[in-house]
Each structure stands twice: as structure tokens, then as C-alpha cells.
C-alpha positions as CSV (number, residue, x, y, z in Angstrom):
1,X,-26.1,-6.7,6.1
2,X,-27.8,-5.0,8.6
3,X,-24.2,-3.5,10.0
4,X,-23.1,-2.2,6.4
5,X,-26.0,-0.4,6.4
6,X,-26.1,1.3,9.5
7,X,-22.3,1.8,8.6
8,X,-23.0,3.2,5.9
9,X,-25.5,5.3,6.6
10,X,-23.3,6.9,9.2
11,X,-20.8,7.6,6.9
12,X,-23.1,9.6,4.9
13,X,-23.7,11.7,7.9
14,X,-20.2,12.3,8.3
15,X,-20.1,13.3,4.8
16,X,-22.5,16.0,5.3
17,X,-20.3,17.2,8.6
18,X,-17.9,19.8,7.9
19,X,-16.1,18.8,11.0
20,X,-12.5,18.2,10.7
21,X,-11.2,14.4,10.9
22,X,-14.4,13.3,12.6
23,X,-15.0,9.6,12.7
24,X,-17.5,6.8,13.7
25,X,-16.3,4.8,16.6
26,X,-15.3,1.3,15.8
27,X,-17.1,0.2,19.1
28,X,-20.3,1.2,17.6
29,X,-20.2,0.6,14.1
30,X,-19.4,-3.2,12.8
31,X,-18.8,-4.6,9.4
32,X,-18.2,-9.1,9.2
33,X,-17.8,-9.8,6.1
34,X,-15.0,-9.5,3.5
35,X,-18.0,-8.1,1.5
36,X,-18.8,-5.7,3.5
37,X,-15.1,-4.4,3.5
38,X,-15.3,-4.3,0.0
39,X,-18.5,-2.1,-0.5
40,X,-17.7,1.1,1.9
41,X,-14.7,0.8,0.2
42,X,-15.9,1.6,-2.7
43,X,-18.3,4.0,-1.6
44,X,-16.1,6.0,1.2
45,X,-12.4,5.2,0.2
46,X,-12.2,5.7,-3.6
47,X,-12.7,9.0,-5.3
48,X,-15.5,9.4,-7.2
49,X,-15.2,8.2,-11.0
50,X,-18.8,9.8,-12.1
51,X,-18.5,12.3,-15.2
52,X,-20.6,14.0,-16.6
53,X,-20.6,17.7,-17.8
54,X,-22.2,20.1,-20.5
55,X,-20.0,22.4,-21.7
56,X,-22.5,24.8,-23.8
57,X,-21.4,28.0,-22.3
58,X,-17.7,28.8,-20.1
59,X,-19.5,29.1,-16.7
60,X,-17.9,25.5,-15.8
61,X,-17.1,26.2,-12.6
62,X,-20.5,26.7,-10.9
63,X,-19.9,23.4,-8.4
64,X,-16.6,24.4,-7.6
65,X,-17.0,24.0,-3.8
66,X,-19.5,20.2,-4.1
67,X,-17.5,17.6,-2.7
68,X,-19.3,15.4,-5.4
69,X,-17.4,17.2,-8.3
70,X,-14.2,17.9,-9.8
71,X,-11.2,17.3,-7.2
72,X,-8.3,20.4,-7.0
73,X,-9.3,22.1,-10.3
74,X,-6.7,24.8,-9.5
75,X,-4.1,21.9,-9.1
76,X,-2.9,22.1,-13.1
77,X,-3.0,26.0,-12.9
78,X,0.0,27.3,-10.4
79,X,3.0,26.1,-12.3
80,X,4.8,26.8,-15.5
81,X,2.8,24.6,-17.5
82,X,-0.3,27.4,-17.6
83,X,-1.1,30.3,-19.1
84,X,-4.4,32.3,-19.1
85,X,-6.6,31.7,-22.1
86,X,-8.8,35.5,-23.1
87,X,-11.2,36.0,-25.6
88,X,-14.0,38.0,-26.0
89,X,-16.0,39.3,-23.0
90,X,-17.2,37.0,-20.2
91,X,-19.3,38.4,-17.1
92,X,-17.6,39.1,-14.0
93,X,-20.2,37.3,-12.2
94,X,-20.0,34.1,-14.3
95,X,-18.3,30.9,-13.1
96,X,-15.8,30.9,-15.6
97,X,-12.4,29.2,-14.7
98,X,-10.7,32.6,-15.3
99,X,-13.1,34.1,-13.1
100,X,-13.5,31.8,-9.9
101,X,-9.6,30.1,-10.5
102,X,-7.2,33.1,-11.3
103,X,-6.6,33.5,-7.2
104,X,-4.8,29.8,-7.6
105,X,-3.3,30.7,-10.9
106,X,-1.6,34.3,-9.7
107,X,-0.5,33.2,-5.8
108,X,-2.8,35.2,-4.3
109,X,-2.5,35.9,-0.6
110,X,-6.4,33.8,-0.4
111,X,-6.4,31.9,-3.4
112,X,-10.1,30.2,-3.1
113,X,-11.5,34.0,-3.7
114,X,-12.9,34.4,-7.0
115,X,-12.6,38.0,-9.3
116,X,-15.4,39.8,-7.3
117,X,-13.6,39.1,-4.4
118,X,-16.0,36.8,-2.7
119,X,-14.9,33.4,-1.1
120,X,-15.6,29.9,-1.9
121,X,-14.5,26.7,0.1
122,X,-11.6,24.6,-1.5
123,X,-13.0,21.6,-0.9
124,X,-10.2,19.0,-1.8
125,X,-9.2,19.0,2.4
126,X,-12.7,17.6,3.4
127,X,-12.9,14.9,0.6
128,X,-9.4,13.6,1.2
129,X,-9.3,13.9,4.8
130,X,-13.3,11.9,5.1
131,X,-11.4,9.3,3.0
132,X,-8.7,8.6,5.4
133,X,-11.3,8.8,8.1
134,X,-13.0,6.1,6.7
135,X,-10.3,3.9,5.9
136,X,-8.8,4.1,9.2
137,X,-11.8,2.6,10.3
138,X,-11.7,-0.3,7.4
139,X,-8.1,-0.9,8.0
140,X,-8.7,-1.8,11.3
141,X,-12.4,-3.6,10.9
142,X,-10.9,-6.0,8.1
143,X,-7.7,-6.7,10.7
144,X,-10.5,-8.2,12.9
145,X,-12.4,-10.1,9.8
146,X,-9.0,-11.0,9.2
147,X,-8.1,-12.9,12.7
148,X,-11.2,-15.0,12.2
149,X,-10.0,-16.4,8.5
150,X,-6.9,-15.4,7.9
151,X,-6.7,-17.4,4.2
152,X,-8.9,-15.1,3.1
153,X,-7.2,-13.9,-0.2
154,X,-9.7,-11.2,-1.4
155,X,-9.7,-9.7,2.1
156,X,-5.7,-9.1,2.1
157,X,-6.2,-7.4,-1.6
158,X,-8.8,-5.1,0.5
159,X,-5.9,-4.3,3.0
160,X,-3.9,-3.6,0.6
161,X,-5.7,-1.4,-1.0
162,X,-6.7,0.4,2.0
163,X,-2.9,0.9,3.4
164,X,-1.7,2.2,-0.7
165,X,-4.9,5.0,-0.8
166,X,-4.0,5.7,3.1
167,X,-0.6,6.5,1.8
168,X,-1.2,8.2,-1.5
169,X,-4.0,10.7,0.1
170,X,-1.5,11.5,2.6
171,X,1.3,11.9,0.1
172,X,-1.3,14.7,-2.4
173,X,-2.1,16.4,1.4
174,X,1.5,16.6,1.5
175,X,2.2,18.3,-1.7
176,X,-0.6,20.6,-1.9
177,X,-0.9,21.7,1.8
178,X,2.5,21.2,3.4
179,X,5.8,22.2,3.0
180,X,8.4,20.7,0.5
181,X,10.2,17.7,1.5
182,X,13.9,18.6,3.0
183,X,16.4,16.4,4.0
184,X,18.5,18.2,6.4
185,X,14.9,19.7,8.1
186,X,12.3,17.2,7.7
187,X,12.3,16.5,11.4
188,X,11.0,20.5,12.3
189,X,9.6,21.1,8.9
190,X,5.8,21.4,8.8
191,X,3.3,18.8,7.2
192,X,-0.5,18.3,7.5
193,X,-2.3,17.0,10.4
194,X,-1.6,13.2,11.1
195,X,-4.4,10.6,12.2
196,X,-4.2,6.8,11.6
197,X,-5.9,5.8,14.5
198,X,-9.9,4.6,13.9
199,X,-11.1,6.1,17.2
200,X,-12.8,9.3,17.9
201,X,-9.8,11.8,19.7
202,X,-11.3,14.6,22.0
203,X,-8.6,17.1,20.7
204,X,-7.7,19.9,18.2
205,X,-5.6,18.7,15.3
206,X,-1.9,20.4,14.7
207,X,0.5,19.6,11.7
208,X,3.0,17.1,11.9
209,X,6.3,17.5,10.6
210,X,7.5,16.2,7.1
211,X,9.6,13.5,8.3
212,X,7.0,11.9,10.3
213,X,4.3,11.9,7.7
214,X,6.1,10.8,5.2
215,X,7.9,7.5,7.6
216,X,3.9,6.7,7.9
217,X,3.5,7.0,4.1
218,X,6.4,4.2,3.8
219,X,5.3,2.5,6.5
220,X,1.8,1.7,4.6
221,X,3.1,1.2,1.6
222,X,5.0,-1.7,2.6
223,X,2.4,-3.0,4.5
224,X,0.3,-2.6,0.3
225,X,3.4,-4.0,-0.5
226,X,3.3,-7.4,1.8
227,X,-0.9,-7.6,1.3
228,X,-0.8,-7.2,-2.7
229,X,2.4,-9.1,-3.5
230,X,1.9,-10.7,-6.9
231,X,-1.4,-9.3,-7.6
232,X,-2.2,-7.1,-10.3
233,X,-6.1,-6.6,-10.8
234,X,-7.9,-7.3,-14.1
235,X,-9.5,-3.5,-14.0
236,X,-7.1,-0.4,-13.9
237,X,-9.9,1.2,-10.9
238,X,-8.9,-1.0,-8.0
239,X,-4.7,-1.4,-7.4
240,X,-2.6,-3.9,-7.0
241,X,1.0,-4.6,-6.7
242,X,2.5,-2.4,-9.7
243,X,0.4,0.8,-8.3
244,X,2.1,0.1,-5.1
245,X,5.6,-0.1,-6.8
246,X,5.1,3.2,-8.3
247,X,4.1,5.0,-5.7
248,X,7.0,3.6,-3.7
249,X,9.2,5.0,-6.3
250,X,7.8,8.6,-6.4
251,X,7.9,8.3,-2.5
252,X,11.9,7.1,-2.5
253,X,12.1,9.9,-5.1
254,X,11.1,13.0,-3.3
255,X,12.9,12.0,0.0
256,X,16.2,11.3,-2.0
257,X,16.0,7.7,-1.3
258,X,17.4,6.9,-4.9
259,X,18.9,3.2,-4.2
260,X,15.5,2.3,-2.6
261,X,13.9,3.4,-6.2
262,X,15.6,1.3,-8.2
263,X,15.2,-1.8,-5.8
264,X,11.2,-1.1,-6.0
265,X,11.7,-0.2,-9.8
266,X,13.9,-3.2,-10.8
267,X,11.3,-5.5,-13.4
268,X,9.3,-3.0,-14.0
269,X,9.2,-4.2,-17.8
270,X,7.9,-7.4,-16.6
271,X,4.8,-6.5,-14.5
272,X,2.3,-7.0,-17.8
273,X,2.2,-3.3,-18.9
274,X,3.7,-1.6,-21.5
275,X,4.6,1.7,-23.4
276,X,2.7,3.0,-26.5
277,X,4.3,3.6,-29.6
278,X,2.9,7.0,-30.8
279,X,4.3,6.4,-34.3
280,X,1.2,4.2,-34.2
281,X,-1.4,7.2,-32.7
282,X,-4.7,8.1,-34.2
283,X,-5.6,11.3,-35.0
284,X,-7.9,13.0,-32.4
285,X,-8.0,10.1,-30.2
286,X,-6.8,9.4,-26.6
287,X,-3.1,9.7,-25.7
288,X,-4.3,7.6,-22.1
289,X,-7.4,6.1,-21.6
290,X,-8.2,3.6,-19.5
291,X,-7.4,0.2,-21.3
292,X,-4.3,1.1,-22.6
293,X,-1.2,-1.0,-21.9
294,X,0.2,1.7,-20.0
295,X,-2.6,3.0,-17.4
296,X,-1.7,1.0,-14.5
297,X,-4.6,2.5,-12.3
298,X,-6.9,5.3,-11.8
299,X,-9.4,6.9,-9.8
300,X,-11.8,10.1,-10.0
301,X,-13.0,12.5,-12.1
302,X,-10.3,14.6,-15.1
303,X,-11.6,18.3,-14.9
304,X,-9.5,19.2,-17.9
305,X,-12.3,20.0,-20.2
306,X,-14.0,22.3,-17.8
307,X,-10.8,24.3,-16.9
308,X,-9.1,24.1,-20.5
309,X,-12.5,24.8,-22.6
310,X,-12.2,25.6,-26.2
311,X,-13.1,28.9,-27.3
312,X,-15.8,28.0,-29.2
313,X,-18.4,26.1,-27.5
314,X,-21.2,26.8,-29.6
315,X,-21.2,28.4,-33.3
316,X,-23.8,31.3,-32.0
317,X,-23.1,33.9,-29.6
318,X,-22.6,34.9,-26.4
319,X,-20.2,31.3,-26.6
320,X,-18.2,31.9,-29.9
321,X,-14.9,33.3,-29.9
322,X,-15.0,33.6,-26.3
323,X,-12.5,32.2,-24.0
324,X,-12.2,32.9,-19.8
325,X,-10.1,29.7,-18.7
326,X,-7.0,28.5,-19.4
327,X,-4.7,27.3,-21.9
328,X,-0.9,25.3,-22.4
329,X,1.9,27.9,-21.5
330,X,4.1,28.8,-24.8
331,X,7.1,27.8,-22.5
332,X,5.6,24.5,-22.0
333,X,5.0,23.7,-26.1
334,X,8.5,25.4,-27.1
335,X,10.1,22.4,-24.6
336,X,9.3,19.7,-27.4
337,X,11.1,18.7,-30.1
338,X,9.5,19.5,-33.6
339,X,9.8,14.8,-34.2
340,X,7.9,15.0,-30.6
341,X,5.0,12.6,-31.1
342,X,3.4,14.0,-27.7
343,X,2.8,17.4,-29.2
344,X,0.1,16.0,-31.4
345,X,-0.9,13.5,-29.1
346,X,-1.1,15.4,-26.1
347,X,-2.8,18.6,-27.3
348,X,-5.2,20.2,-29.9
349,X,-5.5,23.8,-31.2
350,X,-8.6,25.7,-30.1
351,X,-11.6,26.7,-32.6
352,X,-10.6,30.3,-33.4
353,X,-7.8,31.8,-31.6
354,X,-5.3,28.4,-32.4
355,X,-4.1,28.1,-29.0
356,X,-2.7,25.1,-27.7
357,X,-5.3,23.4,-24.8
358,X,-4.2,20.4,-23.0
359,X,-5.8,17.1,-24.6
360,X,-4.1,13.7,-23.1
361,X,-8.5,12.5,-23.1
362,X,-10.1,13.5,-26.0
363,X,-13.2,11.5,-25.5
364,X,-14.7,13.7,-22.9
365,X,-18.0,14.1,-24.7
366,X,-18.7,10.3,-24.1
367,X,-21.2,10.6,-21.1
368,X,-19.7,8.4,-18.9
369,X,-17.0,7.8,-20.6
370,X,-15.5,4.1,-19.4
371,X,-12.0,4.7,-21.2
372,X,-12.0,7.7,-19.0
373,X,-9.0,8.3,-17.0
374,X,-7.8,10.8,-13.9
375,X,-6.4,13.9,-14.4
376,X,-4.9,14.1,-10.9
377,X,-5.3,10.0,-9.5
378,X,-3.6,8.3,-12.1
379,X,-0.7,6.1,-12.7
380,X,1.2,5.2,-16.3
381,X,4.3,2.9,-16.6
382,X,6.1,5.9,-18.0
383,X,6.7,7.1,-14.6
384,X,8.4,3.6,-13.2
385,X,10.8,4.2,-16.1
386,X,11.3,8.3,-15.1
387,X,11.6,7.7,-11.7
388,X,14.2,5.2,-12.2
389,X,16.3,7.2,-15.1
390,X,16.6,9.7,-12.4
391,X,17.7,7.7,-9.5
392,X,20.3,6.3,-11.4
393,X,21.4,9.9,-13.0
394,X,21.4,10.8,-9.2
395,X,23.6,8.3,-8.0
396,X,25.9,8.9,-11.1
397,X,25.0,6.0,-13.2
398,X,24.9,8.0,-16.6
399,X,24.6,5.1,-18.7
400,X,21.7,3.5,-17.5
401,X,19.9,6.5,-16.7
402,X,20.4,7.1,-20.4
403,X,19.4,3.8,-21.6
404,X,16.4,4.2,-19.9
405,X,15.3,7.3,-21.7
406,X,15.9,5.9,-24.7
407,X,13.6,3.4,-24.3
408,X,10.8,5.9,-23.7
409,X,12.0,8.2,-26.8
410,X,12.0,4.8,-28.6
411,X,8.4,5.4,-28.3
412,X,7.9,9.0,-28.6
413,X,9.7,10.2,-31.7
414,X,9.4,9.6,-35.3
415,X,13.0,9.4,-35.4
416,X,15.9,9.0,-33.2
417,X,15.5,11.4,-30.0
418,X,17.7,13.4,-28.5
419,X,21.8,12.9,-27.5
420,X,22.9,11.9,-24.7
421,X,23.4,15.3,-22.6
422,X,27.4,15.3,-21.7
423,X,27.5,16.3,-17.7
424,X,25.9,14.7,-15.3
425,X,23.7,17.8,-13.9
426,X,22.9,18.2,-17.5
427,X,21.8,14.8,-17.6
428,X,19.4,15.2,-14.7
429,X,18.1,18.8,-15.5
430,X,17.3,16.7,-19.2
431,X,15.4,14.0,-17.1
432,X,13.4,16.3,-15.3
433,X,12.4,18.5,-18.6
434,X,11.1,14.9,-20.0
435,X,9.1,14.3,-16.8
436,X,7.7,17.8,-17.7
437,X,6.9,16.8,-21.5
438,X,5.5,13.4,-20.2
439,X,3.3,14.3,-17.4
440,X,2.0,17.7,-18.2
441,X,-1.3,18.2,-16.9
442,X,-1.1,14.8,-14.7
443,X,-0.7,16.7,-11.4
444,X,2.8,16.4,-11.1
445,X,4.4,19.5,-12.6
446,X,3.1,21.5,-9.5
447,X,4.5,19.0,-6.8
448,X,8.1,18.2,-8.7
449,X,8.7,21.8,-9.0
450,X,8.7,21.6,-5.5
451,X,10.8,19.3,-4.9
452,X,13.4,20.1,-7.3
453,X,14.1,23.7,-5.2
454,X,15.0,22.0,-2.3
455,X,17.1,19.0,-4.2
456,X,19.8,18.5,-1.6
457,X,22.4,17.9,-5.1
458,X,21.1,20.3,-8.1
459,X,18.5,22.5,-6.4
460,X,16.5,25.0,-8.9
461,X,18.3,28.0,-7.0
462,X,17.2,31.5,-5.8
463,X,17.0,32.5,-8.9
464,X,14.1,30.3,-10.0
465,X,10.4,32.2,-11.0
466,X,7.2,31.2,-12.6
467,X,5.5,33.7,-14.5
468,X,1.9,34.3,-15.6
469,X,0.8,36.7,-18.0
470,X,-2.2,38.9,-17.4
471,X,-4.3,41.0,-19.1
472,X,-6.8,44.0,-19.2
473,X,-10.2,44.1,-21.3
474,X,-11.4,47.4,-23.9
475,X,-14.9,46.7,-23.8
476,X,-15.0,48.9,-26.3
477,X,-13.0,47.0,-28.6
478,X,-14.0,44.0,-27.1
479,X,-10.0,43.0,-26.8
480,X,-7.3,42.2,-24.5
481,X,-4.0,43.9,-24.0
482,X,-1.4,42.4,-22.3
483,X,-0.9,44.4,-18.8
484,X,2.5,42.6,-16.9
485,X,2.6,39.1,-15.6
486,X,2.3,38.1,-12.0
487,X,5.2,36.5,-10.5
488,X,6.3,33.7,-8.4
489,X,9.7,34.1,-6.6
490,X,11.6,30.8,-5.8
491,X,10.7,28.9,-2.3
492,X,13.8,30.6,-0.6
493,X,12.2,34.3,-1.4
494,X,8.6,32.9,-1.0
495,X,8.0,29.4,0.2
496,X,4.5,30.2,1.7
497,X,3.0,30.6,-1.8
498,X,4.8,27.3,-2.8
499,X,1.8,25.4,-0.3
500,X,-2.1,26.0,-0.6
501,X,-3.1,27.3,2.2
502,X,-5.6,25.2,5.0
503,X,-9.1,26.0,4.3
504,X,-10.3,28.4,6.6
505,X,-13.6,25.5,8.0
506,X,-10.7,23.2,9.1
507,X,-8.9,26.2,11.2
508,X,-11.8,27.4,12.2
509,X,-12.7,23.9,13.4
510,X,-9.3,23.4,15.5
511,X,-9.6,26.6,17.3
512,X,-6.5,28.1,15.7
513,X,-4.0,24.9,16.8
514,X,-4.0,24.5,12.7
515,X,-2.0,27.4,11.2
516,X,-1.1,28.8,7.7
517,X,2.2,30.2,7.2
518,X,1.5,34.5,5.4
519,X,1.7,34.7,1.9
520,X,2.5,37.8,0.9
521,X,0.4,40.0,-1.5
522,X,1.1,39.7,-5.1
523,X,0.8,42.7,-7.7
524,X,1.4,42.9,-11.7
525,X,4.9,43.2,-12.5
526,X,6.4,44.2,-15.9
């Protein structure tokens, strides 16, 4: 005991270090017991599932830059899904998601600057980057546990847990701070900084390119693969084989390895979850929560109901009809079918205005809620199914591909669904339109948008745009008027804005051997 806790007490001094990738040495530090393995990873490897928020007033953004808090906020806010949500007058100077967020949500050239201009740290970097710090150092301790009883079931479960959040923090560094995944340029392409190792490095950290980060991703995921074989935990917070599975299949997905998702896909059906039937939904309460059949597993905090607030907090003013934040984009709700079931299920209508706000967890005023699920760490059998419809559409199997959305429309509509689009390109542009409808405000939309630009087969094109509408405020008539809409061109006119940028501690930190590519400045358009 004596180890974990000098252990672990070290690793709360690294969590109050801003430095970049700095470690404990593993000659130093010690744990023995698979018991020990298990507790730091709790504490230093899994994201933080503590909830708890007030939300009295709009100011919900006032521990925007706490590594204890809400993880990438601005995550649901830079793609098509998004619109801003104005109403009334908010302060300038209040931490409103309008206010401290719209740099995200409009591409700015420094998106972590609020509306008066002044700077705040994106944190997400630090928190993921101390997590993989710590579990390099796990991954190796519990190989040494291991040699000593290597029977020791519980132990390979921790392994296997360790490699799978190794991998999936690498894959969400990927996304959000590198470049999109290319097949014809992943070996020159840039990525984010690379470190397995568990030992302290004397030297300045520089990305890695695509193709090497992501042959490390596989690489751990089928060494989660080998250590959680069979195993499927009875909570949905710790992961087992089926997490591992999908992952693999979102993996195989973005690198156009389509055969190798439907080999880790094939059974899905059988792994003991299963897809609600909304024709059975209850009014007002959770599309996904933690018990359900589908929720497969799920980490951290959700942040929707700080950066999606209704706008009516209160009944008395300054709170009533007053809305700084964000709500669903009109593009997003005309996608669905009026016999949807998800429209219902998936959002409400704010207080006064009637504006459609994102509500998958409707339970949020639950302290502590313990159905509560991830807005951002989260995984739902409906992907297995997704992933696989569109390797199969990919490699030309219609029919299947097909058969499988049926079986998730099945479950979705009142009655029928939709036909069976009649070309092939049409087939896969219908897939990824139901991945949008499924998994808004799940932190995909952001990273598949990505990906489909560069789609070696049916890319987006040079054509593609997102647009965000933007307003000015009449004090005097205490209104809005829409002004233009700020724009974002496709990643052939401006991939720099289609990556967050490093923040500015972890350049500083590596002595300018980490770079940002320029985004350019952004201005209203018509």
C-alpha cells in the first residue's frame, strides 16, 4: 500500500504540472498488486464521471479551463449540427456559452478566445495527454505484476483496459488536433505527438504522422482485443470486449479498412446488447442512459445542458427569455422524417422561443445522476450496426448494407422507413445522413465530416461548406437581427480550420518543435 500511495500522490503532482507529457519514472515509482493496478486506474486513466451543475442563470461556462470539469465543450459546436441560440440580452463579460464558445463555433483564427477577446486555456490536451502518461506507466507496471502470476484473470482485464483507453485517447487527439486521415498521404501527413514509452525522455515533443499513430492505435487495440477476449463487464463504466470491437470498427472505418470492419463487426447481435424500440419511448425521458440495452460503455461527464441551456432558467428576470448558448441547427431537424421516432426522443423545444435543443439525457437535474451517460466517451450498439452498413455499401454489397439499416429503422419509425436508395453512392451518402440522425450530439458529427472530405471513393468535394448564422443585438429593442453567417470552406480550400489548434502551454513547453498549421481569419459573409 505504501507504493500506491506514494504513486499516487505523485501523480497528483503531475496533475498540477502544466508540463507537456511529463511522467513518473517507473524506476522510482512501484505498484505489486493487481489492486493497486486497478485503483490509479481509476483515479488517473478514466475520465472523470462526477456531475454536478446549477443551471439558475446562462453563465455556465465559468470552469471552462478546470481540468476537473466538462471535457471539449466546443466539440458539439463546429459542425452542421449547431446553430447559435439568442435571446434577450446577456453581458459581454458573462461566461455564457455564446460568449466564451463562439471562437470554436465560427473557426476563428484562435478559437479558445472568448467575445472580449481575452484567452482561456483549452484544456482537453493536458487531461488526455496526463491520461496516456499514466497509463503508459500502468501498462508496463501490470506487465511486471503479470510475469510473477500470469493466471491472474482480473489483471489481464486491467491490460486490457489500459491498451483500449491508450488507443481511444489517441484516436479523439487524432480527430480534434490532427489532420484527417488520408490514404494516399498518411505516411507525411501530420498527427499529434506520439509517446508509449513509460520513461521520462529528455526531449521536445514533434507530431507524428497519421499513418504511424494510427498503426499504434491498431496495434493496442488488438492487444484489448487478446487481454478482454470473452469478457464483457457487468457495469457499462469499465470496457470489455464489445467496446473493444467497436472501436476497432470506427478505427477500420476512417482508414478505409472496410473488410477488417465487418470481420470485427460480424456477431455483433450476439454480444448481449440490444437496440431500443422507440415505438416503446416515454415521454420526457432518456433516449440513452446508462442501463439501457444499448450503452455498451461510457466514461466522463455530458456538458450538453450547460452548452444547450434552455431559455428559461428561472420564471424571474434577468434569466427568463434569455438565451446566449446554443441550439440544434434547422438543417439538422429538417434531416428527419416526420414517422422519425428520434425527433421526439432526441430533442425538446425550449421554454419561450420553441427552439429545438439537443436532449438524448433528460435526467440532468438528478445530482449525480447514475443513469448518466457521456456526451463525448460513449459507445451504443447502433454504431456496430452503422459502421458495418457502410463497409458493406463501400465494398458494394447493397443488399446487406441495406438489410442492416432496416434493422435499425425497424426500431426508429412508427412505420416502415425509408426505400432502399437505388445507386450505390446514393446508398452510402443515405448511410452517412443516418449516422448524422443517430449520433448527433455524441461527438462524432465533427470527426466524420472529416473523414468523409477526404473519402478516397465518394469524397464530400470542394464544394462542401458549413455555415453558421450570426447576429447583432438593438439594445434598444432588446432584439436580434440576423447579420450574415460565418463560413467554413471545404478541407481542400481550408483544412487548417478543419483541426483545433495545439494549445499554446504545450508549444510553449516544446520550444516551438510543436507547430500549428495558420488558419486564416474569418469574417461575416452574406
Amino acid at each position: 500500500m505504501k507504493y500506491l500511495l506514494t504513486l499516487l500522490a505523485c501523480l497528483l503532482l503531475l496533475s498540477s504540472c502544466s508540463k507537456f507529457l511529463e511522467e513518473y519514472s517507473t524506476d522510482q515509482k512501484y505498484l505489486e498488486t493487481t489492486s493497486d493496478v486497478n485503483k490509479v486506474m481509476i483515479a488517473e486513466a478514466f475520465m472523470n464521471n462526477v456531475y454536478s451543475i446549477s443551471l439558475y442563470n446562462p453563465a455556465t461556462m465559468g470552469n471552462i479551463a478546470s481540468e476537473t470539469d466538462f471535457s471539449a465543450p466546443w466539440l458539439h459546436l463546429m459542425d452542421d449540427d449547431t446553430e447559435a441560440f439568442v435571446l434577450g440580452a446577456a453581458d459581454r463579460d458573462q461566461s455564457t456559452p455564446l460568449n466564451i464558445l463562439s471562437g470554436f463555433h465560427n473557426w476563428a483564427q484562435y478559437p479558445a478566445v472568448n467575445i472580449l477577446g481575452l484567452a482561456w486555456n483549452d484544456v482537453m490536451w493536458k487531461k488526455v495527454y496526463k491520461r496516456i502518461g499514466a497509463i503508459n506507466a500502468l501498462i508496463y507496471q501490470a506487465s511486471e505484476i503479470a510475469t510473477k502470476n500470469p493466471a491472474d484473470v482480473d489483471l489481464r482485464h486491467l491490460q486490457g483496459e489500459a491498451y483500449f483507453l491508450r488507443a481511444y485517447y489517441y484516436f479523439l487527439l487524432q480527430n480534434i488536433y490532427g489532420s484527417p486521415y488520408r490514404k494516399a498521404s498518411a505516411a507525411t501527413d501530420e498527427g499529434v505527438p506520439l509517446k508509449i514509452s513509460e520513461k521520462v525522455e529528455d526531449n521536445y515533443f514533434q507530431r507524428t504522422n497519421n499513418e504511424t499513430v494510427y498503426n499504434q492505435i491498431v496495434a493496442d487495440l488488438d492487444q484489448a482485443a487478446n487481454f478482454l477476449q470473452g469478457y464483457n463487464p457487468t457495469t457499462k463504466i469499465r470496457v470489455g470486449i464489445a467496446a473493444v470491437k467497436c472501436l476497432q470498427s470506427r478505427v477500420y472505418l476512417f482508414t478505409e479498412q472496410y473488410d477488417k470492419v465487418l470481420q470485427v463487426t460480424n456477431g455483433y447481435e450476439n454480444m448481449g446488447y440490444s437496440i431500443v424500440d422507440l415505438k416503446r419511448y416515454v415521454a420526457n425521458s432518456n433516449f440513452t442512459y446508462r442501463s439501457s440495452t444499448e450503452t455498451i460503455f461510457t466514461m466522463g461527464t455530458n456538458s450538453i445542458p450547460v452548452v444547450f441551456p434552455n431559455d428559461s432558467l428561472a420564471s424571474y428576470a434577468p434569466v427568463n427569455r434569455l438565451a446566449s448558448s446554443f441550439k440544434a441547427s434547422d438543417n439538422l431537424i429538417q434531416s428527419y422524417n416526420n414517422n422519425d421516432l428520434r425527433l421526439n426522443a432526441c430533442f425538446t423545444l425550449s421554454s419561450k422561443s420553441k427552439a429545438f435543443l439537443p436532449a438524448k439525457w433528460r435526467t440532468w437535474r438528478t445530482y449525480n445522476d447514475p443513469e448518466q451517460v457521456s456526451c463525448i466517451f460513449s459507445f451504443r450498439l447502433p454504431e456496430m450496426l452503422l459502421n458495418r452498413a457502410e463497409a458493406q455499401a463501400m465494398l458494394g454489397a447493397d443488399g446487406e448494407a441495406w438489410s442492416e439499416i432496416q434493422k435499425l429503422q425497424a426500431m426508429r419509425f412508427n412505420n416502415g422507413g425509408s426505400q432502399q436508395p437505388t445507386s450505390n453512392q446514393a446508398l452510402v451518402n443515405f448511410i452517412r445522413d443516418e449516422r448524422r440522425r443517430e449520433f448527433c450530439f455524441e461527438g462524432h458529427r465533427w470527426f466524420d465530416l472529416r473523414r468523409y472530405q477526404v473519402n478516397s471513393k465518394y469524397p464530400l468535394g470542394s464544394g462542401f461548406t458549413i455555415k453558421h448564422p450570426t447576429y447583432t443585438y438593438d439594445a434598444q429593442t432588446n432584439t436580434y437581427t440576423r447579420a450574415g453567417n460565418y463560413v467554413l470552406n471545404s478541407i481542400a480550400q481550408d483544412a487548417a480550420s478543419w483541426q483545433v489548434p495545439i494549445p499554446n502551454y504545450a508549444i510553449e513547453f516544446n520550444r516551438g518543435s510543436l507547430t500549428n498549421p495558420i488558419r486564416s481569419v474569418r469574417n461575416v459573409q452574406p
